[in-house]
N, C-alpha and C positions, 0 to 999 in steps of 0.2 A: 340385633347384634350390631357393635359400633361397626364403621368404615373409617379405616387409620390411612391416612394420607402419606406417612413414614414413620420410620421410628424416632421415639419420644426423644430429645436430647439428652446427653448422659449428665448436665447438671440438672438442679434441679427444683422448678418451680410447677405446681401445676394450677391452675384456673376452674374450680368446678360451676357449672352453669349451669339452673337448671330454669326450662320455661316449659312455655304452656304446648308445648311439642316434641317434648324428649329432653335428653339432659347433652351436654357437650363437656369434653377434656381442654383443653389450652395447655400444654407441656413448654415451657419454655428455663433458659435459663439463667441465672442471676444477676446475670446484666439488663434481662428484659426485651434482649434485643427483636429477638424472632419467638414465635407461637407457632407451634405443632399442632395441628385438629384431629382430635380422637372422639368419632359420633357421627351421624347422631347415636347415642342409648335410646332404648326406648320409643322411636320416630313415632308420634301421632299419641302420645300418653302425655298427662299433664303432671310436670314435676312439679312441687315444692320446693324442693329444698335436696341437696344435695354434698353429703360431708365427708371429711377421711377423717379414722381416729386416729391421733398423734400418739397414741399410745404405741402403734407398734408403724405407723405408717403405708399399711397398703390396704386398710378393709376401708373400704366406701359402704357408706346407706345410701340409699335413697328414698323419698317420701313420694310415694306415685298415688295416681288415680288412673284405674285403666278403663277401657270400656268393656273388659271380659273378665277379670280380678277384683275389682272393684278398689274401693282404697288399701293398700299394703306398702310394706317396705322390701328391697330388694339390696340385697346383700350382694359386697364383691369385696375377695380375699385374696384381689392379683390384681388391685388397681385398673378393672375396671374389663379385663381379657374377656369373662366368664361374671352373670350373674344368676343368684337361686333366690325365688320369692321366699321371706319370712315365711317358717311353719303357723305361728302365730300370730299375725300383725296387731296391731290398738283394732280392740273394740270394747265400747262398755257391758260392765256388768250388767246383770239382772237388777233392776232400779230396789232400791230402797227408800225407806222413810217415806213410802206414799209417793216420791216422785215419780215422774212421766217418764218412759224409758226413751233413749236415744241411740241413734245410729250413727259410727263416725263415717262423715261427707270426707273429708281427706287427713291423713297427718299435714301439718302445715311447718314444723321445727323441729329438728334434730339437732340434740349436745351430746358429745361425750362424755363420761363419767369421770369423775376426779382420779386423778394418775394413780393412785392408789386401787383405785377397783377397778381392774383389768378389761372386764368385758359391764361393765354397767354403761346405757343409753338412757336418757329423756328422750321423750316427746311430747308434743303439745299438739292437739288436733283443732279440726272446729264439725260440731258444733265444740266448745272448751271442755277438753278435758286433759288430763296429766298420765302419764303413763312411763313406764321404767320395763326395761330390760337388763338382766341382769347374765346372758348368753351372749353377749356381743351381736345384737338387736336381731335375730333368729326368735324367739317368744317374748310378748310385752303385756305385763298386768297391769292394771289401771289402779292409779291412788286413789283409793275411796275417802281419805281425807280431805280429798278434791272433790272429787267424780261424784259424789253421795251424798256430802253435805250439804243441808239445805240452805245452808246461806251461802254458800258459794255457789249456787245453783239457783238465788234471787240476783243476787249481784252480777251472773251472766246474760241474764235478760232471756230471750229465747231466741228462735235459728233466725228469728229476721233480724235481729236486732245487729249492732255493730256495724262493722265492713261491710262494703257492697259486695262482697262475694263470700259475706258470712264471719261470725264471730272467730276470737284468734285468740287459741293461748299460745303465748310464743315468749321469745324471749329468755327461754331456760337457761340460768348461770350456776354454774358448782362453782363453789370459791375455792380456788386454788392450795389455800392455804388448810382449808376445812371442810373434808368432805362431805359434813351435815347438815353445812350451811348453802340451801339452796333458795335461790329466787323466780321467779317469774311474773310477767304481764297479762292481763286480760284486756283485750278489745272487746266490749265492755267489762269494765268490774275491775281496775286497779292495779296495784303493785304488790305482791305479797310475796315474804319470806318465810322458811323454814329452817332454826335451831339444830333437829333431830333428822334429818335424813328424812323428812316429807312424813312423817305422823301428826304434825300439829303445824298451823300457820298463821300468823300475825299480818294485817296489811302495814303495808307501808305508802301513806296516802297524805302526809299532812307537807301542806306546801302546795300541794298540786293544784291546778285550777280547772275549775269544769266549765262546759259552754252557759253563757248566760242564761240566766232564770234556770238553772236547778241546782238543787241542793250538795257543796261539795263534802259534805260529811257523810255522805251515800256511795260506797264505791262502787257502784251501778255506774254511777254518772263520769267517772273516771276511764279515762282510755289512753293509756300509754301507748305507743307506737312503735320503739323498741330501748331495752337496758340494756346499757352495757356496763361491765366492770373493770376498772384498770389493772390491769396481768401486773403493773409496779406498783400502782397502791391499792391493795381489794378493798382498802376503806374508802374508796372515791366510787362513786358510779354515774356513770352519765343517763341523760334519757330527754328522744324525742318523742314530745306527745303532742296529742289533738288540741290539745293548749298549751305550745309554747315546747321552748328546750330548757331541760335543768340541768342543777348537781342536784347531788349530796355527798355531804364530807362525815362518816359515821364519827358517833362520838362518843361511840363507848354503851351509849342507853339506847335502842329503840327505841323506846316510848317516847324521846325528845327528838330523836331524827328528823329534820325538815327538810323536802326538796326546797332549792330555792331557785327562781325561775333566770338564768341566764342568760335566756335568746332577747331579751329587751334590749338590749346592747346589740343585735342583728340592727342593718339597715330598716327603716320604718317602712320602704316602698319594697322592700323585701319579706320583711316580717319573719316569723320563727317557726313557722310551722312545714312539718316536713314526714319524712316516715326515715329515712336511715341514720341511726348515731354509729361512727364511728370513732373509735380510741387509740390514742399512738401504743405503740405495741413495747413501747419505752421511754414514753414521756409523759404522766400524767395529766401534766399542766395542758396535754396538746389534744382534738379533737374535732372533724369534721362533721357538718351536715350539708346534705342537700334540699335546699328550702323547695317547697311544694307553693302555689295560688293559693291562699287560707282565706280567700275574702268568701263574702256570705253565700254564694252557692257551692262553692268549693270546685275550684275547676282540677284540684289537682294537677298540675300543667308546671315548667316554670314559670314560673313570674315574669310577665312582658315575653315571653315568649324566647328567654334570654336564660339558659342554662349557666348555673356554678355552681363549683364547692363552696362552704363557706371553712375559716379554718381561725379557730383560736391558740393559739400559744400560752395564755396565762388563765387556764383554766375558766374562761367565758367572758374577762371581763372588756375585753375587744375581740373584733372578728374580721377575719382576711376575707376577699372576693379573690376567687383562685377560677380562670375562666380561660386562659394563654390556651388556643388550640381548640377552643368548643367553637361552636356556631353561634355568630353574633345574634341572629333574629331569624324568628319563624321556625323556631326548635322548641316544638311545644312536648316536654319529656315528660314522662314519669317516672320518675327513682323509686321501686317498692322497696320496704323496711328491710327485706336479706339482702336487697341486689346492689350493697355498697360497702368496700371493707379494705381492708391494708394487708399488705403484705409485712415480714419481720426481720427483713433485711435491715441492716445500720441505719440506711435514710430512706425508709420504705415508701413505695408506692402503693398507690390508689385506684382500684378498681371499682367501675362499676357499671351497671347494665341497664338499658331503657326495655319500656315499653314497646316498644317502636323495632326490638329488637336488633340495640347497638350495644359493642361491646367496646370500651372504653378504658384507658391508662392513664393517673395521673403521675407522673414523675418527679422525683423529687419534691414528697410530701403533694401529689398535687399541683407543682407549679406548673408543669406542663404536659398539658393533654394530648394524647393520642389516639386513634382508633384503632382496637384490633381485630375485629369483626364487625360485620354487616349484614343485613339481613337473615337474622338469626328469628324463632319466634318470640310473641313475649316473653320477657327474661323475667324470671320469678326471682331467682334469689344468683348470687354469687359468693363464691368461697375463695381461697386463696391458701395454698396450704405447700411446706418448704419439704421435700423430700431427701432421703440420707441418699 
């Protein structure tokens, strides 16, 4: 059970954080000034990912791995006071089509369901698979147009394959505008969309570039790191991947959609490779990354050992070094793909969490940084979400 330091401020911002040792609160309010710590949740369980759904603003998930539960989701319907494990958490079906049966190692992403369906949840685990809730995330059936089909089940390679700590479907976007039109990423295996509310899916793969000598018409060989959607234009989506940051601007046909690769405009002793995209929360044209080492062993680290945001304002075609407040040298970070996101305040700020377990504000879009916690555990993911 959490330990609350005081009560939560009565305006209203909160911080969800979830790392490899429990999950944390951060209550603060709209000026930003001061942070309430509410946690640790969970002490000594490895979180994923940790969300509130805006649909009514007090029910949190969360995505755990324990060591007496195993992988599930844990439910709170009072922000976080009291929580009740999922009756049913993500696990797959009994295999079909001759496939090899699988066991889910963790949920790794939680979305909420488009404003219209009240209590519907995604998930995305690893080993990769898709999964909906339709209870307000209490029982979760898995998409067997995912989970069963055999060719999305070549294209995810198998459990060694991808990430150093395992394959990743992540990435879940319900487009705001259309409840049926949904997206996601595989770490390995690509970018694909669904029409129909997750019965049938098309990749969305032309543009993107795969590591040298293999074949980019394979989306095996494809690995996004994460999509985002602009909340002002759904027809824009951003995305950092294992090769490089994009757009895409939709035009109308699928079949002609092309990412086109953006981060060539990043610094060249910085290069564009990174794991979190984020998107202004009201400005299309405007979005962050935090660049990762992408040289040939991959240190994942920053770059020279020198921490930034990077920040575009004209949808890619220049890019800001946003650094006012980070540590000059010998800040060897890693930013993972949830653990960086904006708040939606007028000129919102920038949150995000290392490795190394530091929690971090950037102000004013970014321009200047501050610390709001320290010595937290690994920081797996970060949220940010406006309370009534």
């Amino acid at each position: 059970m959490p330990t609350k330091t005081q009560p939560a401020p009565a305006t209203r911002l909160v911080l969800l954080v979830a790392t490899r040792k429990g999950a944390w609160l951060f209550h603060g309010d709209t000026k930003r000034k001061a942070w309430v710590t509410d946690g640790p949740h969970f002490l000594g369980h490895t979180l994923s990912h940790l969300q509130l759904d805006p649909r009514d603003g007090r029910t949190l998930l969360a995505a755990a791995k324990t060591g007496h539960l195993g992988p599930t989701i844990f439910r709170s319907t009072n922000l976080g006071k009291t929580w009740k494990e999922a009756k049913q958490p993500p696990a797959f079906a009994a295999p079909t089509n001759g496939l090899p049966a699988r066991s889910v190692d963790h949920t790794f992403w939680l979305t909420p369901g488009h404003a219209s369906e009240r209590d519907t949840w995604y998930a995305g685990t690893s080993p990769q698979g898709l999964f909906r809730s339709e209870d307000g995330g209490n029982s979760w059936a898995p998409l067997s147009s995912v989970n069963d089909d055999p060719q999305f089940r070549e294209w995810m390679g198998t459990v060694q394959d991808g990430t150093p700590d395992g394959p990743k479907l992540h990435s879940l976007i319900v487009d705001p505008l259309d409840a049926a039109h949904l997206m996601f990423g595989m770490s390995g295996g690509g970018v694909h969309e669904s029409f129909d509310g997750g019965r049938s899916w098309q990749a969305l793969v032309r543009g993107m570039e795969v590591v040298g000598g293999f074949d980019p018409s394979t989306n095996t060989f494809h690995d996004p790191h994460c999509l985002r959607l602009c909340p002002t234009m759904p027809t824009r989506i951003y995305q950092q991947n294992h090769c490089g940051i994009y757009r895409m601007d939709r035009t109308g046909d699928p079949a002609q959609d092309s990412w086109q690769r953006i981060g060539r405009k990043m610094p060249k002793r910085v290069g564009d490779i990174g794991f979190p995209m984020v998107v202004h929360p009201h400005d299309a044209d405007v979005a962050w990354v935090f660049p990762m080492d992408g040289s040939d062993v991959w240190p994942r680290t920053s770059p020279a050992g020198q921490p930034a945001a990077y920040m575009t304002r004209n949808a890619g075609r220049t890019w800001q070094r946003l650094d006012q407040g980070l540590p000059e040298a010998q800040a060897w970070w890693t930013v993972k793909r949830q653990a960086m996101t904006a708040d939606t305040q007028p000129v919102p700020a920038l949150y995000l969490g290392t490795t190394s377990g530091e929690l971090w504000i950037g102000r004013e879009e970014g321009a200047r940084w501050t610390n709001i916690a320290r010595h937290l555990p690994e920081i797996y993911a970060v949220e940010v979400a406006t309370l009534a």
